[in-house]
Legacy VTK file of the C-alpha trace (Angstrom):
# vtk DataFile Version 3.0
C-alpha trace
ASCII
DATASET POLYDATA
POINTS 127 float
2.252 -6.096 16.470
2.280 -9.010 13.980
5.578 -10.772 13.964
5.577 -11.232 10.277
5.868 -7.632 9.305
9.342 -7.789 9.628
9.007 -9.719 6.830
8.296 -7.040 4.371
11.570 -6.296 3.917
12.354 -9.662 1.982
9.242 -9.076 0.317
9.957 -5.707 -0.416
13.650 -7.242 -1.781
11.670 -9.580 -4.357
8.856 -7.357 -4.695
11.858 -4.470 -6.568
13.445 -7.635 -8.654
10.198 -8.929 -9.808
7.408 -5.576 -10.725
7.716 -2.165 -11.438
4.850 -1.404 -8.896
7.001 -1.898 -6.237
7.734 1.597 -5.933
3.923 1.858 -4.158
4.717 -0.437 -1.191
6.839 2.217 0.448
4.793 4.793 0.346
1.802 2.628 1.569
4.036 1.210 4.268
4.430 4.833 5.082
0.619 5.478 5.062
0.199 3.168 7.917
3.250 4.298 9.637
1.293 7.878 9.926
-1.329 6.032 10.778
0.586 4.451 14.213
1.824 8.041 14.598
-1.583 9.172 15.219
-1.898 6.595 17.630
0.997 6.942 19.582
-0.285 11.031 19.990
-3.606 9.634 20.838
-1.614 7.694 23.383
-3.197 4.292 22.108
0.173 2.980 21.119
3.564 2.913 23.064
6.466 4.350 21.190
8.390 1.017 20.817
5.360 0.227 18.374
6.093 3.425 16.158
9.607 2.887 16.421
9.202 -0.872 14.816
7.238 0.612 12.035
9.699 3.542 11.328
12.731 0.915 11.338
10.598 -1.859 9.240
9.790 1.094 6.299
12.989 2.101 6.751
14.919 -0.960 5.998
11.867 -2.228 2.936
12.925 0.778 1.523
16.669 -0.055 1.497
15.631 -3.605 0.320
14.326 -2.362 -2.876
17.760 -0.572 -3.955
19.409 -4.234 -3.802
18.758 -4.551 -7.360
20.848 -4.572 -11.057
19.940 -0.812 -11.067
20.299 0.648 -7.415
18.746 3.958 -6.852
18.496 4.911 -10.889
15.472 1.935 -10.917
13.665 4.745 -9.184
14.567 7.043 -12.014
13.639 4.539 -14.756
10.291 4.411 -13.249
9.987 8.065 -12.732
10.868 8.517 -16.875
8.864 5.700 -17.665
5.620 7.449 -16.128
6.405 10.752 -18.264
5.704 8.429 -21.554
2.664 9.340 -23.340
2.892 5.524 -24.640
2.501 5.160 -20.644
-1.422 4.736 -21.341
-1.171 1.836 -22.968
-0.687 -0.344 -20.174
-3.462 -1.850 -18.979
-2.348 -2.233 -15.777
-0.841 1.741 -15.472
-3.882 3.021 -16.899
-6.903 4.098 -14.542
-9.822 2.326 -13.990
-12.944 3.447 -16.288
-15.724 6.043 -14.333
-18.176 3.678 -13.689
-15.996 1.710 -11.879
-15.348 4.691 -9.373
-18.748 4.600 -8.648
-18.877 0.841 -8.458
-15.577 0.766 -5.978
-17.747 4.150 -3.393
-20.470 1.554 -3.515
-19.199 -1.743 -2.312
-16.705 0.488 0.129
-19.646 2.333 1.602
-21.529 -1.036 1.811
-18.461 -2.270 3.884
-18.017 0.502 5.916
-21.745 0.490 6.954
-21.325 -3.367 7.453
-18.666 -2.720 9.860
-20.666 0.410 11.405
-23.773 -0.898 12.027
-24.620 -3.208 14.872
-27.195 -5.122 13.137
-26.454 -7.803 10.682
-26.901 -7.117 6.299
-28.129 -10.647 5.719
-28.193 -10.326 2.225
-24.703 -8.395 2.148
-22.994 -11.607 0.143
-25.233 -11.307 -2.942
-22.937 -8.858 -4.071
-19.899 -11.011 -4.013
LINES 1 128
127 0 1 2 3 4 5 6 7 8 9 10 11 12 13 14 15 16 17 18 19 20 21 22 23 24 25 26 27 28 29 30 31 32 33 34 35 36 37 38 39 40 41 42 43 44 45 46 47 48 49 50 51 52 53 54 55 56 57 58 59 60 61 62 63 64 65 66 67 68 69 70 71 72 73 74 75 76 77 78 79 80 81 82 83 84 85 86 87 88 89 90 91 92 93 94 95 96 97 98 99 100 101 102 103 104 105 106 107 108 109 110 111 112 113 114 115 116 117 118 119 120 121 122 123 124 125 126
């Protein structure tokens, strides 16, 4: 395990102060906590590893109530999504279709890169 994932509860601290999206690092913290579950029943990890990860979510998650607001910054978020106005954020509102297509695309190109045993040569015209 990386040492500097303990930092993520600082960052998680900052992260609450500083951008209303913060509220997503939890639950993708928790993502990958699942994730080190299904290891440790695979037996591929050693329960001191999930324990880490249970403790580090944990505590980010405690870091983000350290704010002006406490808990009810959760709440404000929550009402703020039910806004109709809500869709006029740019950055709240979801990408256009094409760009699903364009994000399957360059992931399945990825995941074949990583897949396959033989090189793409030309892979980096795309970035």
């Amino acid at each position: 395990m990386n040492k500097r994932i303990h930092l993520l509860p600082a960052l998680f601290l900052i992260w609450a102060n500083t951008h209303a999206g913060f509220f997503l690092g939890p639950l993708i913290l928790g993502i990958y906590t699942a994730g080190i579950f299904y290891k440790w029943i695979l037996k591929k990890t050693d329960l001191h590893e999930l324990r880490s990860f249970i403790l580090i979510i944990i505590t980010a998650t405690i870091a983000t109530l350290i704010n002006p607001f406490g808990y009810k910054l959760y709440l404000g978020i929550y009402n703020h999504m039910q806004i109709p106005m809500n869709t006029l954020i740019a950055e709240w509102v979801p990408p256009p279709q094409n760009y699903v297509l364009l994000i399957l695309t360059i992931s399945g190109l990825l995941i074949y890169k990583h897949l396959s045993k033989t090189k793409i040569k030309d892979f980096n015209v795309f970035f």
